[in-house]
mmJSON file of the N, C-alpha and C atoms, coordinates in Angstrom:
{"data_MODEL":{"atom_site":{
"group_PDB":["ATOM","ATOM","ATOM","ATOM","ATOM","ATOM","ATOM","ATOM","ATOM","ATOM","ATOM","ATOM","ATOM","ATOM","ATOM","ATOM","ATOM","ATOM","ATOM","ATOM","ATOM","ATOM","ATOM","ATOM","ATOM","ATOM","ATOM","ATOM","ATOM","ATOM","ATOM","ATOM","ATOM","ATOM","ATOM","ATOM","ATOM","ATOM","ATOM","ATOM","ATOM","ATOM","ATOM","ATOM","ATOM","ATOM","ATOM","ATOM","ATOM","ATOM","ATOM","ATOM","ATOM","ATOM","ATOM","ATOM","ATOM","ATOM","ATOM","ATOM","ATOM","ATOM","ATOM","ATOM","ATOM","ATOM","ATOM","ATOM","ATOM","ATOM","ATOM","ATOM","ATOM","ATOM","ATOM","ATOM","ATOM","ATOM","ATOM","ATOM","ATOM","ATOM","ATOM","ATOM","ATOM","ATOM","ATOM","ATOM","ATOM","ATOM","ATOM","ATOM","ATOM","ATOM","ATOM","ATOM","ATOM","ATOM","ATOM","ATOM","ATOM","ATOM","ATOM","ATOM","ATOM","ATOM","ATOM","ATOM","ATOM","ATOM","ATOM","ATOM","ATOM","ATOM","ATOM","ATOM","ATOM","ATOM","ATOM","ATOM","ATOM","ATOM","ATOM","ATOM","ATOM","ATOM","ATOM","ATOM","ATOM","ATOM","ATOM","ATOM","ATOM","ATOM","ATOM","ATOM","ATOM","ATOM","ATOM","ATOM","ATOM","ATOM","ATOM","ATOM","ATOM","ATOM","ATOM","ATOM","ATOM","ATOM","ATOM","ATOM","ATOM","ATOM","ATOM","ATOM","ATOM","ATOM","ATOM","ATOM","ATOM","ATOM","ATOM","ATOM","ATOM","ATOM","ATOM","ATOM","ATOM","ATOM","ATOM","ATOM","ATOM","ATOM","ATOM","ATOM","ATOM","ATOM","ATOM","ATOM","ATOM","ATOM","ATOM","ATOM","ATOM","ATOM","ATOM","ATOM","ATOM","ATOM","ATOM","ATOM","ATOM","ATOM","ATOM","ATOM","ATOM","ATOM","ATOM","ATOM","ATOM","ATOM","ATOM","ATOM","ATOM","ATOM","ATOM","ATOM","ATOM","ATOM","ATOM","ATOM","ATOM","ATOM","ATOM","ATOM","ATOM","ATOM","ATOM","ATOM","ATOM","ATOM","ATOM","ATOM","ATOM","ATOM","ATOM","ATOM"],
"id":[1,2,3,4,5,6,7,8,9,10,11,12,13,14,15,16,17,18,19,20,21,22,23,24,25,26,27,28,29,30,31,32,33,34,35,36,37,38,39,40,41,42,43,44,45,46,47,48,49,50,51,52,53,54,55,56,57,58,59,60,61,62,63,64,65,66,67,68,69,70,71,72,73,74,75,76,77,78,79,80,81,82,83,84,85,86,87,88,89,90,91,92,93,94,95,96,97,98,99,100,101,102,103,104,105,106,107,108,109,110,111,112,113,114,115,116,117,118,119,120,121,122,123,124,125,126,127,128,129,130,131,132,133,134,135,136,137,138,139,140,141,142,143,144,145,146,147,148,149,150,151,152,153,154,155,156,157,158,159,160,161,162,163,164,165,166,167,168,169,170,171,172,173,174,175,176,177,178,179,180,181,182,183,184,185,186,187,188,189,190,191,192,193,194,195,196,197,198,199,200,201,202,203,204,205,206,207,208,209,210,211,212,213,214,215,216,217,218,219,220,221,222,223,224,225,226,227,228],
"type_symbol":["N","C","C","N","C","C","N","C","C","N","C","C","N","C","C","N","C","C","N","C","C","N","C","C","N","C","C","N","C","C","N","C","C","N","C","C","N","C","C","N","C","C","N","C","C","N","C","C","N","C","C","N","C","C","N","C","C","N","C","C","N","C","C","N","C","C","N","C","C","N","C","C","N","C","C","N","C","C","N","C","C","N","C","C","N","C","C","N","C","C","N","C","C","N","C","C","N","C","C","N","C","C","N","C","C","N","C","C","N","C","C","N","C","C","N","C","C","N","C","C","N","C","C","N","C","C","N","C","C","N","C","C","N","C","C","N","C","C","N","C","C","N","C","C","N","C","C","N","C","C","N","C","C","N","C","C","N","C","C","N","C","C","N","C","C","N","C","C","N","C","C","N","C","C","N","C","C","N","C","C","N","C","C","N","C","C","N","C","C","N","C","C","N","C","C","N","C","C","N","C","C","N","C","C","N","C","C","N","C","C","N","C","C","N","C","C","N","C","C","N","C","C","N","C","C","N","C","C"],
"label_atom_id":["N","CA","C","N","CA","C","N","CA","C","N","CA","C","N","CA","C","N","CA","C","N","CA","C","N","CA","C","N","CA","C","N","CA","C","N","CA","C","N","CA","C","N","CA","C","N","CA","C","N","CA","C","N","CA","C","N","CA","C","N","CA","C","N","CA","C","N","CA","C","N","CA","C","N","CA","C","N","CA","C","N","CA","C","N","CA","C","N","CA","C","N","CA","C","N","CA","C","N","CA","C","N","CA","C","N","CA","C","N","CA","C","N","CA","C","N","CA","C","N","CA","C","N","CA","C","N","CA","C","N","CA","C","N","CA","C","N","CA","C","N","CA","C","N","CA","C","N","CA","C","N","CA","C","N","CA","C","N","CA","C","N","CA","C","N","CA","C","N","CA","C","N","CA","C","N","CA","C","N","CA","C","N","CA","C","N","CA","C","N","CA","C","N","CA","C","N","CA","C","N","CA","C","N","CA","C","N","CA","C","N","CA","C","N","CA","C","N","CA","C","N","CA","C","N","CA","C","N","CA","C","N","CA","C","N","CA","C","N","CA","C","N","CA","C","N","CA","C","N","CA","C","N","CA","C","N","CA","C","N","CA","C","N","CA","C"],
"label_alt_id":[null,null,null,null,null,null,null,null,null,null,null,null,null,null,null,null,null,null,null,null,null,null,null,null,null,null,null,null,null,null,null,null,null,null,null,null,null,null,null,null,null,null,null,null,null,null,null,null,null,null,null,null,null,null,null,null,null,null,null,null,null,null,null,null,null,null,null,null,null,null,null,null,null,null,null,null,null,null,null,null,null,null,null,null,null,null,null,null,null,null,null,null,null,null,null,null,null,null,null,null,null,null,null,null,null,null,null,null,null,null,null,null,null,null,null,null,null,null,null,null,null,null,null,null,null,null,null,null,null,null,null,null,null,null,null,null,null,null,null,null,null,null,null,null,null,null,null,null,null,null,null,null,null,null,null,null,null,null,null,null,null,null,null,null,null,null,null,null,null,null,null,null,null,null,null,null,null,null,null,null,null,null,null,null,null,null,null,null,null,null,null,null,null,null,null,null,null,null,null,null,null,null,null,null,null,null,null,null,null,null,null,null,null,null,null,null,null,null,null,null,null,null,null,null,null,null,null,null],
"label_comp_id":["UNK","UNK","UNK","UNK","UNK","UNK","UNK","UNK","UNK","UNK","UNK","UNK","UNK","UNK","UNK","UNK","UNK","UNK","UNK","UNK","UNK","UNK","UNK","UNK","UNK","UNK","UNK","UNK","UNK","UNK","UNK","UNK","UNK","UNK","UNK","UNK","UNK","UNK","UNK","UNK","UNK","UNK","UNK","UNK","UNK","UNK","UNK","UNK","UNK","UNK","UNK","UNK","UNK","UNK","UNK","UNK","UNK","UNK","UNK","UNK","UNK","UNK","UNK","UNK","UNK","UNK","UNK","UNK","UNK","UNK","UNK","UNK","UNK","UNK","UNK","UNK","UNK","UNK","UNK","UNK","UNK","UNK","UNK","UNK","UNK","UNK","UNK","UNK","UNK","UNK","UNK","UNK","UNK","UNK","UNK","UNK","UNK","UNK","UNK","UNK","UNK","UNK","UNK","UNK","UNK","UNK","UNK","UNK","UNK","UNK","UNK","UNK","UNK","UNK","UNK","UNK","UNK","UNK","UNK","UNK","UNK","UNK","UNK","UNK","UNK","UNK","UNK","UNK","UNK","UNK","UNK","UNK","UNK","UNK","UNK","UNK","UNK","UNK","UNK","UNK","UNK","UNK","UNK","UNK","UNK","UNK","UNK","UNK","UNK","UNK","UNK","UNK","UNK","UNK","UNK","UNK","UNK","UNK","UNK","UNK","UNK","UNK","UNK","UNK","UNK","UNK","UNK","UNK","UNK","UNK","UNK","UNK","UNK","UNK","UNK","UNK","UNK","UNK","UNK","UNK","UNK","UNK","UNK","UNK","UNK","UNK","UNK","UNK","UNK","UNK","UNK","UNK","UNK","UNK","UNK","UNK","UNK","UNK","UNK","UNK","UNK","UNK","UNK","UNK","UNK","UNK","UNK","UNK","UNK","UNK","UNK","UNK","UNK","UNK","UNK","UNK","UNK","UNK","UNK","UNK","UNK","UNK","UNK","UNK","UNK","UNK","UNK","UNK"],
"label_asym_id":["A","A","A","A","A","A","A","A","A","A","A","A","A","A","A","A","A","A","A","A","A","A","A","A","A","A","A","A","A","A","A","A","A","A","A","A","A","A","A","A","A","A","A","A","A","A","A","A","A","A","A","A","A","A","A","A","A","A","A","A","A","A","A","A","A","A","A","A","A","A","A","A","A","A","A","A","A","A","A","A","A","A","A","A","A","A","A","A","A","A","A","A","A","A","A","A","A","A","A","A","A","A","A","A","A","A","A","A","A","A","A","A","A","A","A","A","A","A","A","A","A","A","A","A","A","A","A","A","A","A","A","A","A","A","A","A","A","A","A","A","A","A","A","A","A","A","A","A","A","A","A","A","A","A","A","A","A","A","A","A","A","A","A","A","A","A","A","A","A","A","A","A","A","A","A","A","A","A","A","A","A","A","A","A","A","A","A","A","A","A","A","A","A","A","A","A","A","A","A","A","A","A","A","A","A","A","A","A","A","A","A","A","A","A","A","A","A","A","A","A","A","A","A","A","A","A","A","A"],
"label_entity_id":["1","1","1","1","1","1","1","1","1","1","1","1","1","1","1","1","1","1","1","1","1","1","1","1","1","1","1","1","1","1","1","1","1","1","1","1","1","1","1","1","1","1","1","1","1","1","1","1","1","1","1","1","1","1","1","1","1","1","1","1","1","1","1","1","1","1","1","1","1","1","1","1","1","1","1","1","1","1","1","1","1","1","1","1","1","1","1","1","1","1","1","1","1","1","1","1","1","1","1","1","1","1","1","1","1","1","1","1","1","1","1","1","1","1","1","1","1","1","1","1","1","1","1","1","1","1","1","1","1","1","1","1","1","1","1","1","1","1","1","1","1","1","1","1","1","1","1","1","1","1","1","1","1","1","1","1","1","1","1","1","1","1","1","1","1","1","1","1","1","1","1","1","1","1","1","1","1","1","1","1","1","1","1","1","1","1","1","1","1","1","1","1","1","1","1","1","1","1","1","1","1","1","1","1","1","1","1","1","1","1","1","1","1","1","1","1","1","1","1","1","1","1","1","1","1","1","1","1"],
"label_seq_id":[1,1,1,2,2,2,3,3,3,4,4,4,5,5,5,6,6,6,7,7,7,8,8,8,9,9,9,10,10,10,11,11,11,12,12,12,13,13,13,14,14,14,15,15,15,16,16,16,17,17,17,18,18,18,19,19,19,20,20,20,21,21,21,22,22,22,23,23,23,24,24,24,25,25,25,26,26,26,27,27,27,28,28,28,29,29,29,30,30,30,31,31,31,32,32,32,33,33,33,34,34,34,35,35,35,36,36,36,37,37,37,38,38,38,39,39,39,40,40,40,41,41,41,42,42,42,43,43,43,44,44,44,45,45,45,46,46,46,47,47,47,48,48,48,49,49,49,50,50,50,51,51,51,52,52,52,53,53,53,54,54,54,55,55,55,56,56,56,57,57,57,58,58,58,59,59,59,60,60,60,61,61,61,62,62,62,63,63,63,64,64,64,65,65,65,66,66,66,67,67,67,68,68,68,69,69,69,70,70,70,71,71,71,72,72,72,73,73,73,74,74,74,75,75,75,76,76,76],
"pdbx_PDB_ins_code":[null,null,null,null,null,null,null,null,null,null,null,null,null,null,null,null,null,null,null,null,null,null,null,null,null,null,null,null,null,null,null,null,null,null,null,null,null,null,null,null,null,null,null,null,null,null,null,null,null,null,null,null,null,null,null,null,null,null,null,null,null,null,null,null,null,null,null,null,null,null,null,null,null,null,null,null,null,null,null,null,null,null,null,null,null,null,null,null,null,null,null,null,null,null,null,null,null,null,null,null,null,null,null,null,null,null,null,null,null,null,null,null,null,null,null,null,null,null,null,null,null,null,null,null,null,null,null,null,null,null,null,null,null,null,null,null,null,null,null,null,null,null,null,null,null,null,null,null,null,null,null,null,null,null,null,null,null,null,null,null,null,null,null,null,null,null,null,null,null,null,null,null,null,null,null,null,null,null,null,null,null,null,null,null,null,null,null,null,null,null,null,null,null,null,null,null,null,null,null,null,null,null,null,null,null,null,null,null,null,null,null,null,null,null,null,null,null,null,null,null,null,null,null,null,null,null,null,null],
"Cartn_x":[-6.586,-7.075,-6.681,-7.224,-7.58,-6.762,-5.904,-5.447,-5.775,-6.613,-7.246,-6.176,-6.283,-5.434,-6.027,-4.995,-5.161,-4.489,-4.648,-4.049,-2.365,-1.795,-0.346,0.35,-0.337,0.705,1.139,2.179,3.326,2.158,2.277,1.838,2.404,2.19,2.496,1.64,1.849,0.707,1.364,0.828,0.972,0.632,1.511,1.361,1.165,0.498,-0.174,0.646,1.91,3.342,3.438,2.426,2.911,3.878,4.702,5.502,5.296,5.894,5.38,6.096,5.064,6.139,5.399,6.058,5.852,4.825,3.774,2.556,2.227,1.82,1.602,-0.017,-1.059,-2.402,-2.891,-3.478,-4.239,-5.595,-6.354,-8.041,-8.113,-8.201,-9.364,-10.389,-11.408,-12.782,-13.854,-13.248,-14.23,-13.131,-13.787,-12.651,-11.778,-12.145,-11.17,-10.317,-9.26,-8.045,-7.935,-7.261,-6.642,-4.989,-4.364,-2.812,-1.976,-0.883,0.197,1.135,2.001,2.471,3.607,4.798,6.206,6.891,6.932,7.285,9.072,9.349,10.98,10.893,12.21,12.543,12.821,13.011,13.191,11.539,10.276,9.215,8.888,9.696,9.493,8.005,7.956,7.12,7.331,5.984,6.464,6.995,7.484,8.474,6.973,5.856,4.867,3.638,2.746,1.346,-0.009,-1.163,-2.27,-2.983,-3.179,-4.091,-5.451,-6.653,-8.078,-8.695,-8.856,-10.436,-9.524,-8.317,-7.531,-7.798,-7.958,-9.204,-7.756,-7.666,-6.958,-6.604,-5.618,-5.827,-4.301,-4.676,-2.866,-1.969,-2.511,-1.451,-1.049,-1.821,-0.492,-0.986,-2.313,-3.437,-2.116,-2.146,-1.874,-3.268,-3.123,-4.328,-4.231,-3.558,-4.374,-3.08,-3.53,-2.318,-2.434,-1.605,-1.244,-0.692,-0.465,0.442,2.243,3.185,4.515,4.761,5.427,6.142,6.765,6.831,7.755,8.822,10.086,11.053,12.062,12.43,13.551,13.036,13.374,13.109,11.578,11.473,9.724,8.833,8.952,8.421,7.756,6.241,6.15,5.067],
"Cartn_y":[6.49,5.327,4.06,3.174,2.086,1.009,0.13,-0.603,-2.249,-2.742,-4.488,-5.261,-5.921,-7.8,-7.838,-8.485,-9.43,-10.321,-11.545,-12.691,-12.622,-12.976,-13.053,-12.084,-11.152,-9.698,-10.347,-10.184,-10.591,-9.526,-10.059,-9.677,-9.708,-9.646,-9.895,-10.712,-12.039,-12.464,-12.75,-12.453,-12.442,-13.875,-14.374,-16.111,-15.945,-16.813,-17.302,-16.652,-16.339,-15.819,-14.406,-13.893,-12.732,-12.503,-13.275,-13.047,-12.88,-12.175,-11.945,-12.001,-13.198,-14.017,-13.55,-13.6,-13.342,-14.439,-14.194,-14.304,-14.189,-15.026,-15.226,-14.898,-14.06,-13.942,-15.444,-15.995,-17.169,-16.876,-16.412,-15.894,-14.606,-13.817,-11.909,-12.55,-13.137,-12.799,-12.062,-12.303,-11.277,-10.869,-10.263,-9.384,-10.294,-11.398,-12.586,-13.205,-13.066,-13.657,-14.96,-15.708,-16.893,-16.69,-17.257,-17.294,-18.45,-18.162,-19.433,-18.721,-18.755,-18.482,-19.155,-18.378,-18.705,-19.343,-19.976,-20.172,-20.095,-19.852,-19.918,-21.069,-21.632,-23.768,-23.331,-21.877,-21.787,-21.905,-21.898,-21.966,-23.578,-24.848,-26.024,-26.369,-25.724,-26.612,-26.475,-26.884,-26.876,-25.835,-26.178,-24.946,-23.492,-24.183,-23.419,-24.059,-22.773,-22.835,-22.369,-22.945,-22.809,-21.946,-20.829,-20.234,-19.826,-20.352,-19.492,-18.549,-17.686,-16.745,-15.369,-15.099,-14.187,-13.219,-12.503,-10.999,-9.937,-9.075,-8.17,-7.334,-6.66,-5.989,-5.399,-3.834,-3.037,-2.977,-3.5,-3.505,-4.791,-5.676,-6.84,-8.063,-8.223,-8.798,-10.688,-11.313,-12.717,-13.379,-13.886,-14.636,-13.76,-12.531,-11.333,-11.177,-10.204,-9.777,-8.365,-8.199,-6.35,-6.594,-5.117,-5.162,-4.505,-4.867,-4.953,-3.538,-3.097,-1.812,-1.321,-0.022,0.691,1.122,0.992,1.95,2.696,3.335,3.914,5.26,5.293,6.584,5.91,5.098,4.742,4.672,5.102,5.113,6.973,7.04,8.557,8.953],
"Cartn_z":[-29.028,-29.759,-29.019,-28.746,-28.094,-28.97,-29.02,-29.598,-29.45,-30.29,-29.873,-30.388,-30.011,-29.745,-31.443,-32.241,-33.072,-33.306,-34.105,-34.443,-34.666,-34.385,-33.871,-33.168,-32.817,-31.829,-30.321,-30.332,-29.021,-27.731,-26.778,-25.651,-24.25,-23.214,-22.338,-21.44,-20.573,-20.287,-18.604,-17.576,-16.008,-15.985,-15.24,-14.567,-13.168,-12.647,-11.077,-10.155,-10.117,-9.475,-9.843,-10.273,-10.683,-12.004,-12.377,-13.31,-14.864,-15.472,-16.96,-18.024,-19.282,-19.982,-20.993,-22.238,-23.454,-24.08,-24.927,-25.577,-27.004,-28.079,-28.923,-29.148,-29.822,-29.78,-30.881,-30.497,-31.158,-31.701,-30.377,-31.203,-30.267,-30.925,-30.202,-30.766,-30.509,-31.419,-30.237,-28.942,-27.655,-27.128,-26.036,-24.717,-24.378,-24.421,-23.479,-24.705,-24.606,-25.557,-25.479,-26.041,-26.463,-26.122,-25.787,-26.176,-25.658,-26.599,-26.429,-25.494,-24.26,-23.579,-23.916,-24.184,-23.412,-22.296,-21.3,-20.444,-20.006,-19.089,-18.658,-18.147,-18.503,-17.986,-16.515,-15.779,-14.972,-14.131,-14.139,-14.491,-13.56,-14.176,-13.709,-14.634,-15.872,-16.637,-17.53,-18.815,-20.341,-20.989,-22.175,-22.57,-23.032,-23.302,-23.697,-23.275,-22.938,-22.264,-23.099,-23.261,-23.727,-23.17,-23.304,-21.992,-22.784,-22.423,-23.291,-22.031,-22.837,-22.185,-20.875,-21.543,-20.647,-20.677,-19.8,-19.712,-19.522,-19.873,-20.198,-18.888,-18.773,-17.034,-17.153,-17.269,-17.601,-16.492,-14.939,-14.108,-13.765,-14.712,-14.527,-13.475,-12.89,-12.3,-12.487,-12.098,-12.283,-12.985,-13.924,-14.923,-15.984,-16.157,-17.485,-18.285,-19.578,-20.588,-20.663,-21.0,-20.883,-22.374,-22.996,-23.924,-23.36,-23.765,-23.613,-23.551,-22.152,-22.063,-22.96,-22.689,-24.25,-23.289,-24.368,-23.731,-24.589,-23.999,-24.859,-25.236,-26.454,-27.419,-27.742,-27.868,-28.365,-27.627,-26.151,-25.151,-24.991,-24.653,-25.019,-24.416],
"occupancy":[1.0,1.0,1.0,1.0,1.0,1.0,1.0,1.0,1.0,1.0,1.0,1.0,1.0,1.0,1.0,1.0,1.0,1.0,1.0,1.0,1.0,1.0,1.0,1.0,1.0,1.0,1.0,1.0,1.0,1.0,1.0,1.0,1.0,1.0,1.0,1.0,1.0,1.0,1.0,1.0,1.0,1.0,1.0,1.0,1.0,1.0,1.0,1.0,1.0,1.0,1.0,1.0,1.0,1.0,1.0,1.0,1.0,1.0,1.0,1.0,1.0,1.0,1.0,1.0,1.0,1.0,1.0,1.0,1.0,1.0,1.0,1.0,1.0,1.0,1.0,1.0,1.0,1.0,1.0,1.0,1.0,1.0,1.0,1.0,1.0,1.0,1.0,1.0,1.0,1.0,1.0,1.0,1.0,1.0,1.0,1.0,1.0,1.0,1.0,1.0,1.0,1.0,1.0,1.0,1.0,1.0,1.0,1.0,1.0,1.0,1.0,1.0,1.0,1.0,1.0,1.0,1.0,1.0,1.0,1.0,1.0,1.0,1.0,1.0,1.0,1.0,1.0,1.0,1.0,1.0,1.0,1.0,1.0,1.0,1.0,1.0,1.0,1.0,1.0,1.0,1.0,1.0,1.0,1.0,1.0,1.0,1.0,1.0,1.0,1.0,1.0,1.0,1.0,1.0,1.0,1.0,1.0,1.0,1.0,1.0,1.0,1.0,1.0,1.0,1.0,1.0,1.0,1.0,1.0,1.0,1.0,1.0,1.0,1.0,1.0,1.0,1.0,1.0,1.0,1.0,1.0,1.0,1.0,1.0,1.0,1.0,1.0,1.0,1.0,1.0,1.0,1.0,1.0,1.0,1.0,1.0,1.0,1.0,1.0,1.0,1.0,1.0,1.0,1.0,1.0,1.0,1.0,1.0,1.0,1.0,1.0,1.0,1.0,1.0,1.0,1.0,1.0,1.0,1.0,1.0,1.0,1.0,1.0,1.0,1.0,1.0,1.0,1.0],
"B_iso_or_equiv":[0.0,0.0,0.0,0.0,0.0,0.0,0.0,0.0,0.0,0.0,0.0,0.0,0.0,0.0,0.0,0.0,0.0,0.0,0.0,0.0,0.0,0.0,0.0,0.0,0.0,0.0,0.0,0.0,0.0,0.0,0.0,0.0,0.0,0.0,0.0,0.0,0.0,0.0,0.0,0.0,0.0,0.0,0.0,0.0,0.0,0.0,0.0,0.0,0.0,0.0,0.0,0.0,0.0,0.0,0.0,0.0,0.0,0.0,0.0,0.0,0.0,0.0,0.0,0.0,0.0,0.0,0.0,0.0,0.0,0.0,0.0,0.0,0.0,0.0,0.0,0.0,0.0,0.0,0.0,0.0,0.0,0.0,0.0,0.0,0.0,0.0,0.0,0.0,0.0,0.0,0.0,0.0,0.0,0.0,0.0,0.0,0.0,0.0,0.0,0.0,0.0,0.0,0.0,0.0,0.0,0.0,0.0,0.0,0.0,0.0,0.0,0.0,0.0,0.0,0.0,0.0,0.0,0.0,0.0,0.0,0.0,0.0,0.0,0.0,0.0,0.0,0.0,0.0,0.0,0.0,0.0,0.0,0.0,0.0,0.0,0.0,0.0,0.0,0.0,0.0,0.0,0.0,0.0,0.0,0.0,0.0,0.0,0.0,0.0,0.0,0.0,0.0,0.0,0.0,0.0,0.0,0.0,0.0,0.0,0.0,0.0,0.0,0.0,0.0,0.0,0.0,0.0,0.0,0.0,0.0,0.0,0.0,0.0,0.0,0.0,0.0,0.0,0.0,0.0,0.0,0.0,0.0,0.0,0.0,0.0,0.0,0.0,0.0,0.0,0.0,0.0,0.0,0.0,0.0,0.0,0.0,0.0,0.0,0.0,0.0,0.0,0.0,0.0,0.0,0.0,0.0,0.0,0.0,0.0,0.0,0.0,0.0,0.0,0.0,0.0,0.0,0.0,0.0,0.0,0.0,0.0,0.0,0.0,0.0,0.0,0.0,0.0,0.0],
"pdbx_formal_charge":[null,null,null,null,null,null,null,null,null,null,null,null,null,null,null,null,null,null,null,null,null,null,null,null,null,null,null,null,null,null,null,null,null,null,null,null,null,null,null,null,null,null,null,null,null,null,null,null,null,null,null,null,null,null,null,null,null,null,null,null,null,null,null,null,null,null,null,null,null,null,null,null,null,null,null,null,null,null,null,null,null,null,null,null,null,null,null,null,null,null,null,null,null,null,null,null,null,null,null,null,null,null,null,null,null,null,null,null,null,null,null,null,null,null,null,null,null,null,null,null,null,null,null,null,null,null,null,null,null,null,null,null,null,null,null,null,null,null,null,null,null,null,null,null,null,null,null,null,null,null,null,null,null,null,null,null,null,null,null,null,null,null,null,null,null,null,null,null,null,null,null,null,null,null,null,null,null,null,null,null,null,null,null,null,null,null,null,null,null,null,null,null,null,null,null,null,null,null,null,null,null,null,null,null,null,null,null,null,null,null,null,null,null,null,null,null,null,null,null,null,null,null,null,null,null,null,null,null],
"auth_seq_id":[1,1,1,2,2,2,3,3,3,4,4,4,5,5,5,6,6,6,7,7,7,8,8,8,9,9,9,10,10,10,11,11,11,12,12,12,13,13,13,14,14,14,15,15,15,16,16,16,17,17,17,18,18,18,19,19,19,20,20,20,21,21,21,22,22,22,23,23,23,24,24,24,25,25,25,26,26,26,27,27,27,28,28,28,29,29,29,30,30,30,31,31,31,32,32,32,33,33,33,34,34,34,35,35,35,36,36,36,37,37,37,38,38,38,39,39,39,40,40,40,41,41,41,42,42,42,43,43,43,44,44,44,45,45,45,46,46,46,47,47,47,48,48,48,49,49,49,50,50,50,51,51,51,52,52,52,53,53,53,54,54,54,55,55,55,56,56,56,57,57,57,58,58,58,59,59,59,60,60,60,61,61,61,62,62,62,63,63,63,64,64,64,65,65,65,66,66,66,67,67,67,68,68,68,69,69,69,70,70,70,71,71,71,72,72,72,73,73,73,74,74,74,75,75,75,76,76,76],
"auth_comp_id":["UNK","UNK","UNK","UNK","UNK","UNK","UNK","UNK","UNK","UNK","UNK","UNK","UNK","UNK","UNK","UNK","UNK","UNK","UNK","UNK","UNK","UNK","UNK","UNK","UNK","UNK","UNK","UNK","UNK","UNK","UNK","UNK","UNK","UNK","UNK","UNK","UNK","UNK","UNK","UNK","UNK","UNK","UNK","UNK","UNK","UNK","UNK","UNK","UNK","UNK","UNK","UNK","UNK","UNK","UNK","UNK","UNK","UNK","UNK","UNK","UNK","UNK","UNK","UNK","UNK","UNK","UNK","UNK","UNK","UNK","UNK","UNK","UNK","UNK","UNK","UNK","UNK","UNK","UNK","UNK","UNK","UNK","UNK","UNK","UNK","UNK","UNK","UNK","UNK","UNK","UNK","UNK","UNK","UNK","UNK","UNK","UNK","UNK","UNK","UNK","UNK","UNK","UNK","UNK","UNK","UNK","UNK","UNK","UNK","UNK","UNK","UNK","UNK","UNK","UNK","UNK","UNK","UNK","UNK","UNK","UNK","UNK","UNK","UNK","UNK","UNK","UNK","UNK","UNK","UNK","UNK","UNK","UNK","UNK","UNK","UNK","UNK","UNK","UNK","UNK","UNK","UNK","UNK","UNK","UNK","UNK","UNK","UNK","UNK","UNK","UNK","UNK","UNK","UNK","UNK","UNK","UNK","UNK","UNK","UNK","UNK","UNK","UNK","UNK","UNK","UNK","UNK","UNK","UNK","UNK","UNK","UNK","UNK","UNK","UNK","UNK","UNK","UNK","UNK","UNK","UNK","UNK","UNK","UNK","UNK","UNK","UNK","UNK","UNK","UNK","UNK","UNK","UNK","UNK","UNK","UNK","UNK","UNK","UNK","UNK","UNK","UNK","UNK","UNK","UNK","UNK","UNK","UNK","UNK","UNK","UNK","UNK","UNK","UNK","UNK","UNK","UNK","UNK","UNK","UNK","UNK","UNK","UNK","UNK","UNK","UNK","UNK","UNK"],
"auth_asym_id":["A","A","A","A","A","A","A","A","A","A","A","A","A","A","A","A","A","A","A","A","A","A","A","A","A","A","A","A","A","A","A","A","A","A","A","A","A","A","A","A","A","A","A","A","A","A","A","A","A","A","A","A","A","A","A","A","A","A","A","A","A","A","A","A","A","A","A","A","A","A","A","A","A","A","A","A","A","A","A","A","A","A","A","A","A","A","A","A","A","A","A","A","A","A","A","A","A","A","A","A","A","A","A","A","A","A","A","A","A","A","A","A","A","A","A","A","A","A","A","A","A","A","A","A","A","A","A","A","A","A","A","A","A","A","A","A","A","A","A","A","A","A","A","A","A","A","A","A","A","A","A","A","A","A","A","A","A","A","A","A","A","A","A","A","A","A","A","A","A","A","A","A","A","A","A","A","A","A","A","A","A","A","A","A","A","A","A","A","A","A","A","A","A","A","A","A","A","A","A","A","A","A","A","A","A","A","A","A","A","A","A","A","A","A","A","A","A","A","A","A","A","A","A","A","A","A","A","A"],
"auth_atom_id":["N","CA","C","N","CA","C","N","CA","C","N","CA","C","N","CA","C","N","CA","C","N","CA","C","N","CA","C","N","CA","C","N","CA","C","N","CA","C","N","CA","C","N","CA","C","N","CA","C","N","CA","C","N","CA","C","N","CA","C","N","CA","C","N","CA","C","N","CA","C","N","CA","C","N","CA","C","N","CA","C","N","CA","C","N","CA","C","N","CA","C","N","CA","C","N","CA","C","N","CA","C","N","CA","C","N","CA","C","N","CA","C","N","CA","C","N","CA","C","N","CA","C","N","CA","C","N","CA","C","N","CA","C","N","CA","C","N","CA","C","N","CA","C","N","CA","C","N","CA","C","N","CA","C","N","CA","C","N","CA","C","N","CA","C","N","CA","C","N","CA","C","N","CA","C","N","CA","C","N","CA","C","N","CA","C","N","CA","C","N","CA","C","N","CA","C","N","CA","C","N","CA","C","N","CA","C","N","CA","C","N","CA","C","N","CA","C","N","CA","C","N","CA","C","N","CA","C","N","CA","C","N","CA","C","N","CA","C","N","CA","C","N","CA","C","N","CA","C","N","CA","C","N","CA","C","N","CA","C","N","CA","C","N","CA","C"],
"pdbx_PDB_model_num":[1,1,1,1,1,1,1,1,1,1,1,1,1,1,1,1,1,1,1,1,1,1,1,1,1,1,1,1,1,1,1,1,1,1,1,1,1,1,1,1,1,1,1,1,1,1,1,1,1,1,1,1,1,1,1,1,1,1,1,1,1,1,1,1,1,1,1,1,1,1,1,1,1,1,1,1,1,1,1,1,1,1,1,1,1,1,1,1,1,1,1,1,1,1,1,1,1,1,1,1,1,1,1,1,1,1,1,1,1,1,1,1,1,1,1,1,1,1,1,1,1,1,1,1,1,1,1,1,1,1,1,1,1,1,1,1,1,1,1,1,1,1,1,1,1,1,1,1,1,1,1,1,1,1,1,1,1,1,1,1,1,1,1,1,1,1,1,1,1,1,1,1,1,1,1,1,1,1,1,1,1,1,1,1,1,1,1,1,1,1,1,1,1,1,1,1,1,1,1,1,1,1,1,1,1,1,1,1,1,1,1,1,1,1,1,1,1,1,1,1,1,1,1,1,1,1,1,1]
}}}
């Protein structure tokens, strides 16, 4: 089963650097997401980012969101 983006689920979202910061969902209403991005002050910008129209991509592409690794015992 295929799991879609909805309105507030934490995500993972890849920045220009490759790096991957935690994500707030704003609008799923198509393939391309909405989200509020996290940023690290280590980053050299705002504490949070606007991002529209982020196309989804599970290995982690710079511009896209994945959903958040599992680990542990909840990992399967």
């Amino acid at each position: 089963m295929e799991v879609k983006p909805t309105l507030g689920r934490i995500v993972h979202y890849c920045n220009e650097n490759g790096q991957q910061r935690p994500a707030i969902v704003t609008s799923a209403e198509t393939e391309e997401i909405h989200l509020l991005v996290f940023c690290d002050i280590n980053d050299g910008a705002l504490p949070t980012a606007y991002k529209v129209g982020v196309p989804f991509n599970a290995s982690g592409k710079p511009g896209s969101w994945h959903w958040p690794e599992r680990l542990g015992a909840d990992a399967g």
